[in-house]
C-alpha positions, 0 to 999 in steps of 0.5 A: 504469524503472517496471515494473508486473506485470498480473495479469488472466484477463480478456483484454479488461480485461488489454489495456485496462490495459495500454495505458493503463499504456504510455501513460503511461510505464509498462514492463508484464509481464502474465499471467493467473493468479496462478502465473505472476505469482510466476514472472515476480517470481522471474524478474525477480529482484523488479524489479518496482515495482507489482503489479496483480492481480485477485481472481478468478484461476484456481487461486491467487487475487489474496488468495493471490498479494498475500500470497507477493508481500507477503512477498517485498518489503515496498516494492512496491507492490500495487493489486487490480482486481476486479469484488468490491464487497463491503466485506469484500473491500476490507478483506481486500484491504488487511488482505492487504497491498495499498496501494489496491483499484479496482473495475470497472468503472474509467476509464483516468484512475482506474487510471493516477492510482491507479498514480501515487500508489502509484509515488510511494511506491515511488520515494520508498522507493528514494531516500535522503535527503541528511541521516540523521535519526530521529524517536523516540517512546516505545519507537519510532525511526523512521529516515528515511534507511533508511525502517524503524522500530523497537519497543523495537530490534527491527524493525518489518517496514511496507509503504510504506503503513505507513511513510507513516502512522507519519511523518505520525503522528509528525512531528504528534505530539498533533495530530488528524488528519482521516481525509480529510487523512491520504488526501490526503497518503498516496494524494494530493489527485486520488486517488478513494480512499474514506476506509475505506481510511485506516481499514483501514491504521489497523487493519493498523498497529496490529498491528504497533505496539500492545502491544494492538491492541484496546486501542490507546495509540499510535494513537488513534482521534478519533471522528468526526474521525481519528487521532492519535499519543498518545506523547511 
């Protein structure tokens, strides 16, 4: 069952997602402040798949409530909606941990194929391949049957997002990749994503992967192009 938790104060906006979301096939829990949204997760003993939440929230705000969620779980899936512009915000956004960010105003078509996208990840984390296979680079193994990754045998703790980037990059290992091919395969070809936010996850990466995140090694930027994976 798909399941998507509407965080939104807004109670004009709040409806109209959500009845775009129902119908396209989505089951939808909605609240209108971010306390309520982590009690409806605790309640559903984390049975929920995607988490749309606003910005501007009273009391806890959607910065605030994408991070407890984000520790939580690292494979559902979160979307911010918010009226905030500001390339700081979206940043900080994704920086938080969420998988996409949609400004409004936004058209149904956008915030259903937004969700779309990011269920497919989700759905693809909770489905185990037939065949266990590993890709190993450098001081990296990359497990494809639990979908984790490891640095040196410890844990690298990655959003689906994250994981994504780390097969794309390690199955073409050496090979430049254009910042906009890395969008259409992660976020998918219809998906109205701006490349910043290839970008951003790239630098959310690397945190988590380089000895040196200033100073990357593994992750290196082709300037004016994309990213490649420089380790054998």
């Amino acid at each position: 069952m798909k399941r998507i938790l509407v965080c939104e104060d807004e109670d004009v906006i709040r409806d109209f997602v959500v009845i775009n979301l129902q119908r396209a096939g989505y089951t939808v829990v909605d609240v209108s402040s971010g306390e309520e949204a982590l009690a409806v997760y605790d309640r559903e003993n984390g049975d929920i798949d995607i988490a749309l939440l606003d910005i501007t929230l009273p009391g806890m705000d959607g910065f605030a409530v994408c991070k407890q969620l984000r520790e939580r779980s690292s494979t559902m899936g979160i979307i911010f909606l918010s009226a905030r512009t500001q390339e700081m915000d979206k940043v900080s956004g994704l920086m938080m941990g969420a998988d996409d960010y949609v400004t409004k105003p936004f058209s149904p078509s956008e915030v259903v194929a937004r969700v779309d996208a990011v269920y497919r990840r989700v759905s693809m984390a909770a489905g185990v391949p037939k065949v266990s296979a590993v890709i190993e680079s450098g001081p990296f193994v990359l497990n494809l049957k639990s979908r984790t990754l490891t640095k040196a045998g410890r844990p690298v703790e990655l959003t689906q997002v994250e994981y994504q980037i780390m097969e794309l990059l390690l199955k073409n290992r050496g090979v430049a990749l254009e910042r906009t091919r890395i969008l259409g395969e992660i976020w998918g070809e219809h998906v109205y994503s701006d490349v910043k936010i290839v970008d951003v996850n790239i630098r959310r990466l690397r945190i988590k992967v380089e000895d040196e995140p200033s100073a990357p090694t593994y992750i290196q930027t082709v300037w004016g192009f994309g990213y490649k994976w420089a380790a054998e």
